[in-house]
N, C-alpha and C positions, 0 to 999 in steps of 0.2 A: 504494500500500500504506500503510496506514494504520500511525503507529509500532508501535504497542501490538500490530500483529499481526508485527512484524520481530522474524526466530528470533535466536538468541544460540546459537554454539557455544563448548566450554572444552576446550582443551588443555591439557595439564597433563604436564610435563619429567621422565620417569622417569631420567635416563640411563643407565648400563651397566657391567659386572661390572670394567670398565678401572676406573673411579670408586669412588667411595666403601670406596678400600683403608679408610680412619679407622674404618669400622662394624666393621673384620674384630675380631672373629672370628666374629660376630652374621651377618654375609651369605655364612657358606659354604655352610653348607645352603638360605636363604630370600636370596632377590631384596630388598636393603634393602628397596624401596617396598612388600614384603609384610612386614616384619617388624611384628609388631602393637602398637599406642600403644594402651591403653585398651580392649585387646579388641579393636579393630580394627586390617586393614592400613593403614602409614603414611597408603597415597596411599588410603584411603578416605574420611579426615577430609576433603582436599577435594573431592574427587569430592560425597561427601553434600551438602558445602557447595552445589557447582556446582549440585543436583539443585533448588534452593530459587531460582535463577533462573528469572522468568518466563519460557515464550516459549526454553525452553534444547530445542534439538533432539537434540545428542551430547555426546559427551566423547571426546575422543581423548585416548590417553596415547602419547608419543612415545618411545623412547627406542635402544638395541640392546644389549638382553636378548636371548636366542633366543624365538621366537615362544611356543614350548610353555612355557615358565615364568609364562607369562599366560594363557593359552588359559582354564584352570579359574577363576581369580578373574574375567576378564571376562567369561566367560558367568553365574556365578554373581551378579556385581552388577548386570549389565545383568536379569537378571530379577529381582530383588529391589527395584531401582530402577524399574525399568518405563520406563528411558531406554537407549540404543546407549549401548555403551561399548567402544570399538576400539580395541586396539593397534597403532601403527605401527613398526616397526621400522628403524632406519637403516638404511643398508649401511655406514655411517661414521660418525662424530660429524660432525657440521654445525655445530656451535655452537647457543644458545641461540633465535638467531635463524636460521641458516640450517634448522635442522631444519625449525622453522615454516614458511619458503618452501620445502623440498624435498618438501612433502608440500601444496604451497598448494591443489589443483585437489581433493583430497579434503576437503580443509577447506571448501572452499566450496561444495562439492555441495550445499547448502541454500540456499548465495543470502543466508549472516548479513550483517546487519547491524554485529554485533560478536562479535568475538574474545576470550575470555577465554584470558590464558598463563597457567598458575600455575605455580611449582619444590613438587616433589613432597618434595623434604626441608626445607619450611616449618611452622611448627607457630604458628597461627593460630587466632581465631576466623572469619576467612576472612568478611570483611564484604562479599560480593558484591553484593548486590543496594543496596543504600544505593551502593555504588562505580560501580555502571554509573550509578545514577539521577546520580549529580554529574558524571560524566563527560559524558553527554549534554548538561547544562547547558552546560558548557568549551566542547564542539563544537571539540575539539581530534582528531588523530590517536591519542593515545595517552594514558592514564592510570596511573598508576605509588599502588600502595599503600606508604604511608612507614610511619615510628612513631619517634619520638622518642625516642633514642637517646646513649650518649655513649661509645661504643665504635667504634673507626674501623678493624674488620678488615671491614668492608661498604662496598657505595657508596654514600658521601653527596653531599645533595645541599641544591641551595638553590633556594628554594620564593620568590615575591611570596606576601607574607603575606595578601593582600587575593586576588586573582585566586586562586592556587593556578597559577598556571602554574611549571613549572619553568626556571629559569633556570642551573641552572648542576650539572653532572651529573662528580664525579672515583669510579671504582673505589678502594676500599683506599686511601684516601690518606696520605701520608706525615706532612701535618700536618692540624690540625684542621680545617675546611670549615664544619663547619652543625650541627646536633645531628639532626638528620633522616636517616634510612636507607631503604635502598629495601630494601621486604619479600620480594621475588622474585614477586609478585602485580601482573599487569598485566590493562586493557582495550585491545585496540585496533580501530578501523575497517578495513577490507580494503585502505584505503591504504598499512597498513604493508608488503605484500606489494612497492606500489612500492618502497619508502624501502630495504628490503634489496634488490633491485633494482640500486642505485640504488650501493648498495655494493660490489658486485662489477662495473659496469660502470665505476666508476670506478675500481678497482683495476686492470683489463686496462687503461683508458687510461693512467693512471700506467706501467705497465710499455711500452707503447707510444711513452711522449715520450722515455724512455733511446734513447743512443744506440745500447746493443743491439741485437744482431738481436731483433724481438718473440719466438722463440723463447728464446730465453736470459734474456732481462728477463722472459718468465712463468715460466721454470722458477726464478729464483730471488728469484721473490715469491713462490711455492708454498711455497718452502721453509719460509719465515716466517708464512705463511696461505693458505691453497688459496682458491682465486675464490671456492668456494660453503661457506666458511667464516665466518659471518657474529657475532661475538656481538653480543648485545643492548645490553651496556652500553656497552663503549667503541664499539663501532662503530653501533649510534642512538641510543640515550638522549645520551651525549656532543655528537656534533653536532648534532645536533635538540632540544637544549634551548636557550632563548630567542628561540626561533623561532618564539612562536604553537602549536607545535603537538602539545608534552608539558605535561599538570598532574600534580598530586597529590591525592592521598586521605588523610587521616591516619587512622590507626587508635587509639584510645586502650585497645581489649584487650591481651592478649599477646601478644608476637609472639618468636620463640625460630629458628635455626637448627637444624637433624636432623645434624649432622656427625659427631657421636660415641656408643659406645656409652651414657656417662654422660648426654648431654644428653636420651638414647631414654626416660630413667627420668625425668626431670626433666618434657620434655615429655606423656610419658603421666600424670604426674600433672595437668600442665595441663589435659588434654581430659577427666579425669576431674572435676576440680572443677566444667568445664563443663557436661558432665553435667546438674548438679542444676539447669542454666538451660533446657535443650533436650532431654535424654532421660534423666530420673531413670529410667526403669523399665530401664535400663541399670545401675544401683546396685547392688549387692548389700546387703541387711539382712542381720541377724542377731544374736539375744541371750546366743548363749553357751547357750541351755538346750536346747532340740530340735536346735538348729543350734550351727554354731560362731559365735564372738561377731567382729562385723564392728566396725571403727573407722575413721571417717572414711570415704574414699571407695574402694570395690572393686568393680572388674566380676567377674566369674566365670563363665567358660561354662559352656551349661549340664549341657555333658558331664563336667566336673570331679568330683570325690567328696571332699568336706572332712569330716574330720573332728567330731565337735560341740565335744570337747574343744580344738580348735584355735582360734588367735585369730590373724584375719588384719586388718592394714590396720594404719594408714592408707598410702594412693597404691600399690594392690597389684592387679595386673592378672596372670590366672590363665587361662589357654589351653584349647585344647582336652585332654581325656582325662588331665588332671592328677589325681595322685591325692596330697592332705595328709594325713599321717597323729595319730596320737592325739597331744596336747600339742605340738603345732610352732607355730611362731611366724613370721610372715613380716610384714615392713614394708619400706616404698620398695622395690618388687620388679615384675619382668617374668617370670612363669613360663611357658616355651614349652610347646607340644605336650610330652602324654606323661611330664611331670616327673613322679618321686616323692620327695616330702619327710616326714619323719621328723624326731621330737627335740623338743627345749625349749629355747630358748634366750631369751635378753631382754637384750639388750647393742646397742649401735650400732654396726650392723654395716656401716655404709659402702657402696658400691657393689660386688655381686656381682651375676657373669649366670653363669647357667647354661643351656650349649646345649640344643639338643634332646634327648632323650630321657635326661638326668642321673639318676643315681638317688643321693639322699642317705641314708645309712642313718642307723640310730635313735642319737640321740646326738652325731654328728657337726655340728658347729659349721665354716660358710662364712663366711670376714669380708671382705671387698675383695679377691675373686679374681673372674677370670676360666676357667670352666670347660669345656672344649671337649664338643662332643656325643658323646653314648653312650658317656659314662665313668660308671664307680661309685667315689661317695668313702666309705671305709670309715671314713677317718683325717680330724681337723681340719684345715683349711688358712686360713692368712692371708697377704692381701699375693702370692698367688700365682698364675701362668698355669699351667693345666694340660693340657697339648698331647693 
């Protein structure tokens, strides 16, 4: 088989309703990986990314969501994309890496060549194809996307300046390491399937040389890790660095964590500035005189109804069936499904979400709250949750 005809699959880490408590109050109604950055759900950013790989056969997104809270977005993309796009569902959390082996034989039903993992709460330009091309080079097992960093709640790592091989891999570390972080964006060869393997068989021997009975020594390493509980970082990037057989990639775009609902605002404005590089006709225009007046960068779906007298933007991302009413004002904002907003205002208004279906009446000023769904605010609020 000649390279250039070797398929390339991407999975891509949804995980589950257990996780991502930090998004609440933003994932009671919507599955984080569908809450929408820039008009689109999260885990579309890379998914579309994944679509610009040559030679890319599926996407599998992993995680344990219930089946049916996917069902409609993965058929909907897999046709729009004109690639498979499958949900697998755990029965348990596996870790980052055991997921990937508890699902390996569906994975390889193509016979790839290369693995792409990505983490679904990453906010990227998601440099795919440039990352496999250097990785091939390396002709290593694994490729890890970095970005230059000096923030140590990630794992850092340390890089031969020259090679790109990774040599030296700490999670979260306590003191300083490297200025380099790992993006959550990896390639790997199908030997990584061994190397987790590789993990769990050495863990049943470890409970094997106690002097325990083997029963007792695995029930109380279960405790602390089940066999087919495998993460990616401590348990292979850690020892499998400066082994020949982990590099890196450095990314010089942005690169952002999805942890919180403020970062959700931060990041959507990122993929919108991106935008004007890869899908302007995603922009929203407008001068203020037929239309409402647009500033900076705003998507708008196309089911929304603005206003003409309204002036929306800049970093302003508008959802489906939204309705702005005459003189409102909205800037740094995520409008979900079905909002209705009213009023005037022109002040810095800080970080405000409002859930689904909110309805703001005429007048009413939102400043750095938090707004739960299918509530109507009659009265101003600042600085406030409202349950």
């Amino acid at each position: 088989m000649e390279i250039s005809e070797q398929k390339v699959v991407a999975v891509i880490m949804v995980g589950g309703p257990t996780k991502g408590t930090r998004f609440r109050p933003l994932s009671f109604n919507t599955p984080k990986p569908l809450f929408p950055l820039a008009g689109q759900a999260m885990v579309h950013h890379p998914i579309s990314a994944c679509k610009r790989i040559p030679n890319l056969a599926q996407i599998f997104l992993i995680g344990f969501y219930e089946e049916r809270e996917f069902t409609l977005y993965v058929s909907s993309i897999s046709n729009e994309l004109k690639i498979p796009v499958r949900y697998l569902k755990e029965d348990k959390p596996h870790g980052s890496a055991g997921g990937l082996y508890y699902f390996r034989n569906i994975i390889m039903e193509d016979n790839p060549s290369h693995i792409f993992l990505l983490n679904c709460d990453v906010c990227c330009s998601f440099p795919l194809t440039d990352m496999l091309e250097a990785h091939k080079r390396y002709g290593g097992m694994g490729t890890v996307l970095v970005s230059a960093e000096t923030a140590n709640q990630f794992g850092e790592l340390v890089a031969d300046p020259i090679t790109k091989e990774l040599l030296h891999y700490t999670e979260k570390p306590e003191t300083f390491v490297s200025d380099l972080i790992n993006c959550g964006v990896y390639i790997f060869t199908p030997d990584i399937f061994t190397a987790i393997q590789e993990v769990s068989t050495h863990r049943e021997d470890q409970a094997n040389l106690r002097h325990l009975s083997t029963f007792d020594a695995l029930q109380s390493l279960t405790r602390a890790f089940p066999l087919d509980f495998v993460r990616l970082d401590q348990d292979i990037l850690s020892p499998f660095a400066g082994k020949k057989q982990l590099y890196t990639y450095e990314t010089m775009d942005f690169w952002e964590q999805i942890k919180t609902p403020g970062m959700s605002l931060k990041c959507s404005g990122l993929y919108l500035s991106q935008f004007r590089l890869t899908s302007a006709d995603l922009l929203a225009g407008g001068d203020g005189s037929k239309s409402a007046l647009i500033v900076g960068d705003v998507y708008v779906h196309p089911s929304a109804k603005i206003h003409p007298t309204a002036k929306i933007g800049p970093n302003v991302s508008i959802s489906a069936n939204v309705r702005i009413g005459a003189g409102a004002r909205l800037i740094n904002c995520i409008v979900l499904d079905d909002v209705e907003a009213d009023g005037d205002y022109n002040a810095k208004l800080g970080i405000t979400i409002l859930g689904e279906a909110v309805i703001v009446e005429d007048e009413v000023v939102v400043i750095s709250s938090i707004v739960l769904p299918n509530k109507t605010l009659n009265l101003s609020v600042q600085d406030e949750i409202i349950l």
